[in-house]
N, C-alpha and C positions, 0 to 999 in steps of 0.2 A: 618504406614501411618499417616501422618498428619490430622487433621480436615478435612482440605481445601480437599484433596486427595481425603477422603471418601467422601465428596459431590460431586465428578465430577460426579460418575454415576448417580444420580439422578435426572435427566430433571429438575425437579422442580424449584429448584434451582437458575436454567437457564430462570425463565419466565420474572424476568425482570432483564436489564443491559445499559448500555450504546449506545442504539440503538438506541438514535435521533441523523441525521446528524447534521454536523456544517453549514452545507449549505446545503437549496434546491433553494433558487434561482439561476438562471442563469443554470439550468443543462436540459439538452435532454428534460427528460421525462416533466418536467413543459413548454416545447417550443408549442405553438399552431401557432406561425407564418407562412408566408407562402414561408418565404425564409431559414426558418431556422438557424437562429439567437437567438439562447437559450440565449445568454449573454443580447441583451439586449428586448427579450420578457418578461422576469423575473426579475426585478434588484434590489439590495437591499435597493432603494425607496419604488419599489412597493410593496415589501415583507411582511409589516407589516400590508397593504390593502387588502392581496391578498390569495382568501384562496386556498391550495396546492392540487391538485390532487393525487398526487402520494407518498407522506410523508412529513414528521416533520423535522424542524428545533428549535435549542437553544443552551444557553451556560450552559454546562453541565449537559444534557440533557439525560434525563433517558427514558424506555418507557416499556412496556410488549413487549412479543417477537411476536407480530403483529403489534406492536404500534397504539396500539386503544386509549390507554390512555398515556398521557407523561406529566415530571416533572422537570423544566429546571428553571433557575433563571433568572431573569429581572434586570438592575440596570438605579440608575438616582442618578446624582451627583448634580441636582439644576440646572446644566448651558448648558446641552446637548440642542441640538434641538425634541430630538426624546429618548424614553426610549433604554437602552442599552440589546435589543432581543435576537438581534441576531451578529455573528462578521463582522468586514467592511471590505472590501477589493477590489483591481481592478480587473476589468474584464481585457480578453485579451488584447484587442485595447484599454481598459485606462494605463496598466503597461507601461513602457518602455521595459521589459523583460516580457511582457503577464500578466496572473494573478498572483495575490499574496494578502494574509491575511494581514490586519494591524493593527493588534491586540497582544498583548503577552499574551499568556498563555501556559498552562505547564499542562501534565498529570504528574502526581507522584506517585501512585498508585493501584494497583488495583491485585487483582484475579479471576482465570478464572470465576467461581462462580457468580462476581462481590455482594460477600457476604461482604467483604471494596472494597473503590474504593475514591479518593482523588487526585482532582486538584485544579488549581490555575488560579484565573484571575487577572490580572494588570489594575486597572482603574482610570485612570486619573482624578483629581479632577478640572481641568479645561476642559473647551467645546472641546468636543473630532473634531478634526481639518480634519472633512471629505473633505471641499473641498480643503482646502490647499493640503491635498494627492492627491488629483484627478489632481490637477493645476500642481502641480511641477513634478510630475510624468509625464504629458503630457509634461510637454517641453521637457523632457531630451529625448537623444535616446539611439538606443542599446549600446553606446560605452557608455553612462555613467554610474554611478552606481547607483543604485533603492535608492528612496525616503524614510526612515522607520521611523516608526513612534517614534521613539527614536532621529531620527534625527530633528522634530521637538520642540523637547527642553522641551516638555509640561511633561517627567517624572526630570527635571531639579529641584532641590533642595526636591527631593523627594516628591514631590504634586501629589502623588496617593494611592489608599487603594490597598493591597493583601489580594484578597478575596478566602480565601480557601472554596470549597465546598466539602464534604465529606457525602458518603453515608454507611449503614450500615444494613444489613439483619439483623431483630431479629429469622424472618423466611420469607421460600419461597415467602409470600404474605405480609411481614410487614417491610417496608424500613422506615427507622431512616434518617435525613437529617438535617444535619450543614450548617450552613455559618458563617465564623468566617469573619469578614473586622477588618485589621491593617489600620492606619492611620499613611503612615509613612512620614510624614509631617510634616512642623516645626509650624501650626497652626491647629485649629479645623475646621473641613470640614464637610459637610452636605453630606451626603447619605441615600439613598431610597433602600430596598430593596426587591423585589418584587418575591419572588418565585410563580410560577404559575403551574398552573393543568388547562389540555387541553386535549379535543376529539380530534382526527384527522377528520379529516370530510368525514366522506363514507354515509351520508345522500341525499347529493344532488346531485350524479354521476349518480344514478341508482347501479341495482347490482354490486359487486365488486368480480374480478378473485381472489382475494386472500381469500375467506371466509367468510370475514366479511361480518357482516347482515348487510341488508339496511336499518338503519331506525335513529331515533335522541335519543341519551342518554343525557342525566342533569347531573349537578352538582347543586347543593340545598344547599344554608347556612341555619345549622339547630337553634333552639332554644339556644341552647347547647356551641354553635360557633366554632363545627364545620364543615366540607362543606363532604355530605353524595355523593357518586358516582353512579349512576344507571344506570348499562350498564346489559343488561339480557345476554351477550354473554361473556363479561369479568369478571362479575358479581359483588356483592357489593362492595366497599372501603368504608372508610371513611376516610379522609384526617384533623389531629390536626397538629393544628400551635400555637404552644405557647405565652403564652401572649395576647396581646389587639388587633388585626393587623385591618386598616382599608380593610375590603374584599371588593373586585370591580369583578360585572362578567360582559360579556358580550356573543357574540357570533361565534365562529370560523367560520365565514363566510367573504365572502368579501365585502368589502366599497365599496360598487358602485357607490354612489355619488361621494366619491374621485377619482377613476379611470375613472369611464365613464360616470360618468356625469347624472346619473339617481339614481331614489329613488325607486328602487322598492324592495330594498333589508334589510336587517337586518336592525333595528332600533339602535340594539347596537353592529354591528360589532365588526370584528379582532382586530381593532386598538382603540376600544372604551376606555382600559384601559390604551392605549397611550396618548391619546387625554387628557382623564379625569387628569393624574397625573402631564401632561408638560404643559397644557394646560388651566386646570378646567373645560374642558368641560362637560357638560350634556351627557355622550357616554356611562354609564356603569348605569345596571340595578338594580333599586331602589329595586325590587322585590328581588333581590340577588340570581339569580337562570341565570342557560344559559350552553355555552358547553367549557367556558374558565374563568377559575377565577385565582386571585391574591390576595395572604395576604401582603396589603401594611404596612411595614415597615419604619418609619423614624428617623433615628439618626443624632446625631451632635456631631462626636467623635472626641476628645482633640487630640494634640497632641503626637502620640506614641500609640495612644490608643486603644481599638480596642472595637468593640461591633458584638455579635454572636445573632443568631437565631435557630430555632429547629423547626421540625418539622416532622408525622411520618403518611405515609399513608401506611394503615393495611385494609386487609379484615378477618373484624370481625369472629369469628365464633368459632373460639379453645382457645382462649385469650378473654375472659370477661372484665379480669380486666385489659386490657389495653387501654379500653372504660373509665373507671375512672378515670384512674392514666396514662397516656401513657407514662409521663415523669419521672416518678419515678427511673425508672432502667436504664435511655435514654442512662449515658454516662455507665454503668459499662457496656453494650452493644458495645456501639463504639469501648470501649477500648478491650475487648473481644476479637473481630472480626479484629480488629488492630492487637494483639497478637499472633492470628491466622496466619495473613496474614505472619509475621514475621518470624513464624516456618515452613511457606510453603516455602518460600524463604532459609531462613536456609537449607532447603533438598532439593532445587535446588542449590544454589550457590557454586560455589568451596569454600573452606573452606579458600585456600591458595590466591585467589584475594586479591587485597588490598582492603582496605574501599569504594575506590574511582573509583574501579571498579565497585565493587557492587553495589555502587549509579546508577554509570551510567547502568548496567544492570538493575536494577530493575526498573528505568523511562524507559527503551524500553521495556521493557516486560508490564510496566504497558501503554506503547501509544499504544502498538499493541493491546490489551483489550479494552482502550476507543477507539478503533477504530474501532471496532464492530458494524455497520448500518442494521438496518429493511429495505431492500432493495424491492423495489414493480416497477415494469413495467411489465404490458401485453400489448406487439405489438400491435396485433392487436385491442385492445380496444382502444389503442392510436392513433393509425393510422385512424380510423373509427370514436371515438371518441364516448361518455357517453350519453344514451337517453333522460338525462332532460341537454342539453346541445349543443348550438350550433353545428353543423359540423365545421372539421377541415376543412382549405383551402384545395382548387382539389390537389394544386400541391402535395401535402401531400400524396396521396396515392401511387406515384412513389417515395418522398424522402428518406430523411435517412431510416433505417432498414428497407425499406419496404417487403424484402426478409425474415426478420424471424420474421412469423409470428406465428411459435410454441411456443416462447420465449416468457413465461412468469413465471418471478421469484418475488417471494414474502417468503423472507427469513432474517434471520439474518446473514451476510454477514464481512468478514474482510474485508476491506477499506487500501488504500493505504494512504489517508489523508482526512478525511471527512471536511474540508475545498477545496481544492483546487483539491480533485479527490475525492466525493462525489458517487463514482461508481466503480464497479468491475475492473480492468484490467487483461486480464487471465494468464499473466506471473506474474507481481507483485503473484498473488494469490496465486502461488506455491510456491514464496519465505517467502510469510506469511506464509503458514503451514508449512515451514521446523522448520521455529522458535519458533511459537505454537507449536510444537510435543513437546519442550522442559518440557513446562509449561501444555501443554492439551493436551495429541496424541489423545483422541477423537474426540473432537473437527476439530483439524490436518485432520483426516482422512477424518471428517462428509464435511469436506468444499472441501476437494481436490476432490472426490466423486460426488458433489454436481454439480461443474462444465460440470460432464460431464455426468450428466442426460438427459434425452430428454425435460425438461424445459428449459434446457441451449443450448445444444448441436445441430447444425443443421443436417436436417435428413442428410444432406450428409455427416456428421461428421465434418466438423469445428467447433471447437469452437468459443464461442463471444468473440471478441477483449474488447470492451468497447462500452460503450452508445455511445457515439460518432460516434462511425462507428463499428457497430460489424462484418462486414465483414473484416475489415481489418485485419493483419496477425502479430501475436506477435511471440517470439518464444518457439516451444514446450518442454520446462521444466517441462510438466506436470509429465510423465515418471519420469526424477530424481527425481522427490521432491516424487513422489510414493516410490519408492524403497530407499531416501533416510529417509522417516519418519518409514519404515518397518524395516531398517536395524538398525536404531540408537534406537527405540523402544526394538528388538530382542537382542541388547546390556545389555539392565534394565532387561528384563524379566528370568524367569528359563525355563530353557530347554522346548518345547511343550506347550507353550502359547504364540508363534509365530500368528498373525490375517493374518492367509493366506486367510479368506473372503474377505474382506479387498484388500488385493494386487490381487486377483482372482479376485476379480469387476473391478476396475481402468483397469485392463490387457486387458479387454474384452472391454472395452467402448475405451481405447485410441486404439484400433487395429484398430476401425473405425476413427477414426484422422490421424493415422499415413497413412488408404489408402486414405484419404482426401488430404493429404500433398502429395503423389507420384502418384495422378490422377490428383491434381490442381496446383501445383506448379513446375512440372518440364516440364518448356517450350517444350525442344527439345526430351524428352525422355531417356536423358542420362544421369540420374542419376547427374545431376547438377539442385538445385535449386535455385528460388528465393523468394521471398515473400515482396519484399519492401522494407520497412524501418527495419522493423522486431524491432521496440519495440526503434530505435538508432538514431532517428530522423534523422539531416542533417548528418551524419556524413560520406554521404557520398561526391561524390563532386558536385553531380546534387543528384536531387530530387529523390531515387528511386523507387516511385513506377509509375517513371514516364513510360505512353505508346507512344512508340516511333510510328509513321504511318507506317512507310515502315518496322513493323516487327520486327526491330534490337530487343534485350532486355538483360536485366542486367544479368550475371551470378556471384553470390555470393559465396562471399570465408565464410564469415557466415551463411547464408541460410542453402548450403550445409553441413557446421561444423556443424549446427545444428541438421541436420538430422542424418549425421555419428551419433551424440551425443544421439538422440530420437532412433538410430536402438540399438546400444549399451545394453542402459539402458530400453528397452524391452525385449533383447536377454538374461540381466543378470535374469529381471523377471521374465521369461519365467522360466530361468536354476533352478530357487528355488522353483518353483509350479512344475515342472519335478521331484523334491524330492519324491510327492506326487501321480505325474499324467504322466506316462510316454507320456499322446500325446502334454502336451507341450513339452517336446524335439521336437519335429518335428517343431513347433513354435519358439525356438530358436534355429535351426536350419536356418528357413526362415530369421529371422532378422541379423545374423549373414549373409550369402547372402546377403544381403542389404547391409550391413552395406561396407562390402569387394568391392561391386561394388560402390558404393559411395566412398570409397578409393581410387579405381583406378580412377576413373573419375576424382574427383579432380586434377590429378595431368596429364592425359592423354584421354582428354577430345574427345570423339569418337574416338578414334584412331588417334587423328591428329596430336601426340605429343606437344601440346599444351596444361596445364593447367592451373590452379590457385595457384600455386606454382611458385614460383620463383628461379629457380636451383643459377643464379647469385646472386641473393640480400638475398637469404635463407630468402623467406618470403611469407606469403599468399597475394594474390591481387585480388579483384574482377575482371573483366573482360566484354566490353562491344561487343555481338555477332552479330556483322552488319547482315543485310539483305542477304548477299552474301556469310555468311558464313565466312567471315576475322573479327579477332576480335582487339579492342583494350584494351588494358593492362592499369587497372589507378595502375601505381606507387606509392602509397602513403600510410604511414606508419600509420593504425588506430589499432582502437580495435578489428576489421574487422577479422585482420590478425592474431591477436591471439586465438580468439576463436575457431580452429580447438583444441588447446590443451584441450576442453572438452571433445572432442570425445575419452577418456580413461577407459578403465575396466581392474583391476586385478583380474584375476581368481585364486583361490585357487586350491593345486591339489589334494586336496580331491573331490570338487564342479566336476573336470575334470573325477576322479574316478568313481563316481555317475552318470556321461553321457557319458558310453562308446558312442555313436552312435552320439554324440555334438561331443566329442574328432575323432572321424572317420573323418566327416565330415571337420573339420580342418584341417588333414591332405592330405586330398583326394584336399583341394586348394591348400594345396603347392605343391602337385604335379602334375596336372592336370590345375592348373590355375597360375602359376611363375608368371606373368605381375602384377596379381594382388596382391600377397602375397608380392612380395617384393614392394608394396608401402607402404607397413604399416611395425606398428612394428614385430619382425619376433617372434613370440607370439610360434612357436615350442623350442626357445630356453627360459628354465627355468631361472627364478631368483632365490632372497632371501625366499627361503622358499616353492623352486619347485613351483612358482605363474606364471603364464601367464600373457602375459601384450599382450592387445589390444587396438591399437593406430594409428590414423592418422601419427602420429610422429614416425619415428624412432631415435635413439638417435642422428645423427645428425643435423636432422632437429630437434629437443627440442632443441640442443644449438644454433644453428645460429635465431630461436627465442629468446629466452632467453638473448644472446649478445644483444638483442634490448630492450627488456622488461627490464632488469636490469642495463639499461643505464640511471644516469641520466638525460643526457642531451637529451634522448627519453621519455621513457615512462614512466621511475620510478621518482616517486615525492617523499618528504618527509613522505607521508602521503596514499600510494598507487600507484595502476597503472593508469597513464591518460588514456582518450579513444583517443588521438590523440597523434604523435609524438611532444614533444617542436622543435624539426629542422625546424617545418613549421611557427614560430613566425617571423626565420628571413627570412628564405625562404620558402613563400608560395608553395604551390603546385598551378599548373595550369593543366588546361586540355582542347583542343580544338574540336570541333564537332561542324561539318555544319559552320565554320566560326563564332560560339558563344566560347568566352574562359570562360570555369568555374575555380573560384578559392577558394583553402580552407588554410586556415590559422590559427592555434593554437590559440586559445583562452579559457586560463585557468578556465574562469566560464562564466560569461553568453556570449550567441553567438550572436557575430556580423551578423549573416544571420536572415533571417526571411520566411525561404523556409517551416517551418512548424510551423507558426505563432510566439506569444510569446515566444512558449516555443523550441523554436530552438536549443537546450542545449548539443551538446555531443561531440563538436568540441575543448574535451579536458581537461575538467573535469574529477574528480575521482567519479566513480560511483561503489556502493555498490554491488548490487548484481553479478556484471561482477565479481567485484576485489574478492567477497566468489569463484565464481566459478574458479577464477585461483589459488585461494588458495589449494580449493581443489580438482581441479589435482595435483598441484604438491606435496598435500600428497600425492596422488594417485601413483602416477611417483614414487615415493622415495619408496613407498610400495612394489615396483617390484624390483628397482634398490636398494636400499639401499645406504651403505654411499661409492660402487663402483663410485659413479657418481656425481661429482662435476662440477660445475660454477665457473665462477668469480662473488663475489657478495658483493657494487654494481661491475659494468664494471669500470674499470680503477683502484679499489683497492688493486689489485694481492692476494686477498683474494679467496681461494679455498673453497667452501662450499657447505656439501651437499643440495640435494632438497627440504628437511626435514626444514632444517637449511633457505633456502630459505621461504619457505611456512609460516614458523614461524615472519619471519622476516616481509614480508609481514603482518601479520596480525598482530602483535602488530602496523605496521604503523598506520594501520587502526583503531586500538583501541585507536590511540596518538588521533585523531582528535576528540574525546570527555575526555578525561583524563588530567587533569591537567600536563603540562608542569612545568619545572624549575622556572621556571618566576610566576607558579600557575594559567596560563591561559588555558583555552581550547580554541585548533586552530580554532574549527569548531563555536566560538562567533565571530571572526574578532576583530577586532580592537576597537571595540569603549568600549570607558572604564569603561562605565555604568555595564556592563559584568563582573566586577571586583567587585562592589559592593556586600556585603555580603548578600542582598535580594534579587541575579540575579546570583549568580557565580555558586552555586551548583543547580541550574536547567536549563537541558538539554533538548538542543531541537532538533532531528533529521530529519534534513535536507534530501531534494531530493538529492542531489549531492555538492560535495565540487570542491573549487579552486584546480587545478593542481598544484598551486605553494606555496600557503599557507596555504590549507587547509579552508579556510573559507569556513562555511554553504551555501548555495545556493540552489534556490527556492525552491520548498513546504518545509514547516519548521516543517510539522508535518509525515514526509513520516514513520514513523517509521515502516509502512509495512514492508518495504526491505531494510531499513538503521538499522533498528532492529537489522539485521543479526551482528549487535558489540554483542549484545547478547551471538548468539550462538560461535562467534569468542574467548568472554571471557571462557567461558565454554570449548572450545578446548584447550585451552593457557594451562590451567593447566591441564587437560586430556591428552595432547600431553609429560607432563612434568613429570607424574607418570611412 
């Protein structure tokens, strides 16, 4: 085992990490409006005035795993308006394409531990051009393309510093802290550099649901020069900054005179050390003591030049002599723990990657780690609102989440993008722990777990969508990503060190989801559901979670896929805790039931001979069920219609041998229940290796999908599967009801609709987590069929290839949109040539979703949640290849 290894089981460890968000303005939990308008109740004007109920914001931002205490850097280049805090970016209604950061930076490193951890900020040595983004972005609209801030020319002849910051455990309680600034500019530039140490403020709420005492800790500049920490609950620090630095404190509260126009507040507010360094003001405390300090740093660094910082807050206690000397061993430390981080990677990465793979895995394994948020909302304290503290508006008590009032989480959380999704989303979160299992399956398991506690989970068993609306309805991947971090775990390990605890909780807690989903989501009782949008925005052709009056409502060709998918990947859990416990046979027995009547409906939907299948077009289609019981059919060729091929499981026939009474039960449907056996795959006739295959798909419905998916004039792009047909670029899809015509039409990256605001995105982009899952089925598929069973691949090549050959193929596309191309470019920078330069070319940024036609990045630019999954796709490549 590596160092890093042996620290995983050690909490310790793990107290502090990268768990200040990149944003808390503009989100849910900071909304006290009375219309609910978190974007502009909170904005990143007021942010720097405004003190945070619910958590911490900064740039590369550290904190304890409560975040009572945090450790983030500040910059000023002389000509800004405002110290550089926090990152800028648009809200919804300011983007042309909704939100978006506009800022560049870069995670590049890090381990689970976060014992090293190393990013990068890009800062402009001219006045950073807030409103020019906010103007030109307003004019354009959805057809044009987003404003960046590359595009305003201000990183042009290289007039900006990269300011790496780098952190470094000497131990559990003593973090080490870099800033190197390059000046990579053709003249000498002035830079200020301001690391800062801050309280979060749980003084002035009244008590707080997360633990934290109520009361006010200090930070103190001692004799010494340095600044002493006195929290009785976090307990001592002492924070050295090396060198001479001018220290500014002030206090983590909010400016009231700047906000509201009254003085009854802090003398030397949030923004005091804003004020004092852009400004000269008198704002920052002579006495040198308060709950927010900064070691002001200023340089004027030459051309090419660079100038670094240090600094190391320790709580004293087992280390004397780092009271002395703190910087004496500072770098054989970094370098150490650097070293470390290197041999951990060495024993995760395939040996046989190229270089350039491995870069790019190790920035997504290192964004998914800075992605890591101390995440705090109790409902109902929000909802009601804090005893030294205004009431919230009436309307408030019926608004958003007013229904989970159980829900209160206060934890360290994976993040899909702590800029631009500063909050849980419960599908994304599955696909994070698939890919954390890699690098932490603790962790993996501690988060998957997490979700579906009774702090999360509602008593009627839904889970929380997101802040936003947590009633609304994602889809249930919890299941896979359960059974898939058990099974790929059981891979690494020896024989009987299997965590059937582990899959034995998750089992128990999603049984209550799964009867949440089959008591709430299926309208008519027949085994056909819906759930909305389910996680795919507009992609369909009206809105779906729309409620019709007269009754009618959506029947979903994915809804349902998902479920077949959720009875599946139950039924297979079930069959492995059966090893153990003969009364889960009886349990995967019941899902397997499901699962088969779920089968047949799909395709013979109450007996009417009508389903969601399409016998002519060999293709799944949602379905709209009037009032009266006649339905309409939308013809139109999405992502919709492939995701039935998740709902696949190969059984082993040994797994079959172990459950005579599973294997009975199987048989007793084919002949007892034909209608519905033969809509699936015929799972009594063996494959490759005596395995069972159970499948929505029989092998000719897998090809007359497939003909479409491996088209590229459909679905297949150079660089993945789109979520919409290209056919509909030149021929729209239409559809008419009630004398309104709806229309959808291909558009490779950002969407021309704005039926779910900004971020309306799926009408045909290449999106990550769909494209892993079609990946892996058709390992899956090939697992059963082997190399009997070939495609044309792409469509019109007259190349015959198995599914294996397929799945492969697929996923190096996927791997091309961050890997250096011929030309040396990576598709997912776009075009603009800055991206080429050798201070921008090898760092990666993982985008929410790429162009259908070129691959270009597109919005959130730090999703590496579930764009990560290139990660675990390099790690298959050459696994697949042994």
């Amino acid at each position: 085992m590596t160092i890093e290894q042996q620290r995983l089981d050690d909490t310790i460890w793990r107290l502090w990490g990268p768990y200040v968000s990149d944003r808390q303005w503009g989100t849910v939990r900071e909304d006290y409006s009375s219309n609910g308008d978190a974007w502009r109740y909170t904005t990143h004007d007021i942010a720097r005035s405004y003190t945070y109920r619910w958590g911490e914001e900064g740039i590369a931002g550290i904190s304890d795993d409560r975040q009572q205490l945090c450790l983030a850097l500040a910059l000023w280049n002389g000509k800004d308006p405002i110290l550089k805090e926090r990152y800028f970016g648009l809200t919804n209604s300011e983007g042309n394409h909704g939100e978006d950061v506009k800022e560049l930076y870069y995670y590049l490193d890090n381990i689970p531990t976060h014992s090293y951890q190393r990013m990068l900020y890009k800062y402009p040595q001219t006045a950073y051009p807030y409103q020019w983004l906010l103007d030109e972005n307003r004019k354009r609209t959805r057809l044009d393309p987003e404003f960046e801030l590359l595009d305003t020319g201000i990183f042009d002849e290289d007039r900006y510093f990269d300011v790496f910051v780098e952190y470094a455990k000497a131990g559990p309680k003593d973090i080490l802290m870099t800033v190197t600034a390059h000046n990579r500019g053709p003249e000498a530039a002035e830079l200020h550099l301001l690391p800062t140490l801050w309280f979060r403020n749980t003084w002035i709420f009244g008590d707080d649901s997360d633990g934290v005492p109520n009361y006010r800790p200090s930070l103190v500049l001692q004799p010494n020069g340095t600044v002493s920490v006195e929290d009785s609950d976090l307990g001592h620090y002492v924070l050295h900054a090396e060198g001479q630095p001018d220290w500014l404190f002030c206090e983590n509260e909010t400016n009231q005179a700047r906000l509201y126009d009254t003085h009854s507040g802090s003398t030397y507010p949030k923004d005091g050390i804003n004020d004092h360094v852009v400004q000269g003001a008198n704002t920052v405390n002579p006495d040198h003591t308060g709950t927010k300090a900064a070691a002001h740093y200023q340089f004027t660094i030459e051309a090419g030049g660079s100038a670094q910082i240090r600094l190391r807050l320790e709580a004293p206690g087992t280390a004397v002599a780092d009271l002395i000397a703190p910087f004496t061993e500072f770098d054989q430390i970094i370098a150490q723990r650097k070293e470390e981080a290197d041999e951990f990677y060495a024993h995760i990465q395939p040996e046989e990657a190229t270089p350039d793979e491995k870069l790019v895995q190790r920035q997504a394994f290192a964004g998914m780690l800075w992605s890591k948020q101390y995440y705090y909302y109790d409902v109902s304290r929000w909802l009601a609102g804090d005893p030294n503290n205004p009431p919230p508006p009436p309307e408030r008590a019926l608004g958003r989440n007013h229904t989970w009032l159980q829900l209160i989480n206060a934890a360290v959380i994976s993040m899909p993008d702590k800029w631009e999704y500063p909050w849980y989303a419960a599908w994304d979160w599955a696909f994070h722990c698939v890919n954390l299992a890699i690098i932490d399956p603790g962790f993996a398991k501690q988060q998957l777990m997490m979700l579906t506690n009774e702090w999360f989970m509602h008593p009627n068993g839904q889970l929380p969508a997101y802040e936003w609306n947590f009633s609304d309805v994602n889809p249930p991947v919890q299941a896979w990503a359960a059974w898939r971090i058990y099974h790929s775990e059981l891979e690494r390990k020896p024989p009987g060190e299997e965590d059937r605890t582990f899959l034995r909780g998750i089992f128990h807690k999603l049984m209550l989801n799964f009867t949440w989903w089959v008591n709430r989501k299926d309208e008519a009782g027949n085994n056909i559901f819906e759930g909305g949008f389910l996680g795919l925005d507009n992609i369909g052709v009206f809105d779906r979670n729309t409620v019709f009056p007269d009754g009618s409502h959506l029947e979903q060709a994915d809804g349902t896929s998902w479920m077949a998918m959720y009875s599946l990947n139950m039924m297979r859990i079930a069959l492995e805790l059966a090893k153990h416990d003969l009364v889960y046979d009886e349990m995967a027995t019941k899902f397997f039931d499901h699962f088969l009547y779920i089968a047949g409906a799909i395709t013979n939907i109450g007996d009417t001979h009508v389903g969601l299948w399409d016998e002519n077009e060999g293709f799944f289609y949602d379905q709209l069920r009037m009032n009266d019981g006649s339905v309409q059919r939308m013809r139109v060729r999405t992502l919709v219609g492939l995701i039935p091929m998740f709902a696949v499981e190969v059984l082993e026939d040994e797994l079959m041998k172990a459950n005579p009474a599973f294997l009975k039960r199987m048989v007793w449907f084919q002949s007892h229940r034909p209608d519905l056996y033969n809509q699936v795959s015929r799972y009594t006739e063996k494959g490759v290796d005596e395995k069972r295959l159970l499948s929505l798909l029989r092998g000719f419905r897998l090809k007359a999908i497939l003909s479409k998916m491996l088209d590229e004039n459909e679905f297949l792009s150079p660089h993945g599967i789109r979520a919409v047909s290209k056919v509909y670029r030149d021929h729209p899809y239409e559809f008419t009801l009630d004398n309104t015509t709806f229309r959808l039409t291909y558009t490779p990256a950002e969407s021309d609709s704005g039926m779910f605001g900004g971020n309306s995105n799926w009408r045909g982009p290449v999106w990550m987590p769909t494209n892993y899952l079609i990946v892996e089925s058709l390992y899956r598929f090939y697992g059963y069929f082997g190399d009997s069973f070939t495609v044309e691949y792409p469509v019109g090549s007259g190349q015959q290839v198995t599914l294996k050959e397929v799945a492969s193929g697929l996923a190096n596309r996927l791997i091309s949109l961050f890997t250096k191309d011929e030309a040396g470019k990576r598709p997912a920078f776009g075009q603009h040539s800055k991206y080429q330069d050798p201070h921008f070319r090898d760092y990666v940024l993982f985008y929410e979703y790429f162009d259908g036609d070129n691959g270009r990045g597109v919005g959130a630019s730090h999703q590496t949640g579930w764009t990560g999954l290139v990660a675990e796709l390099i790690s298959r490549k050459y696994a697949n290849l042994k």
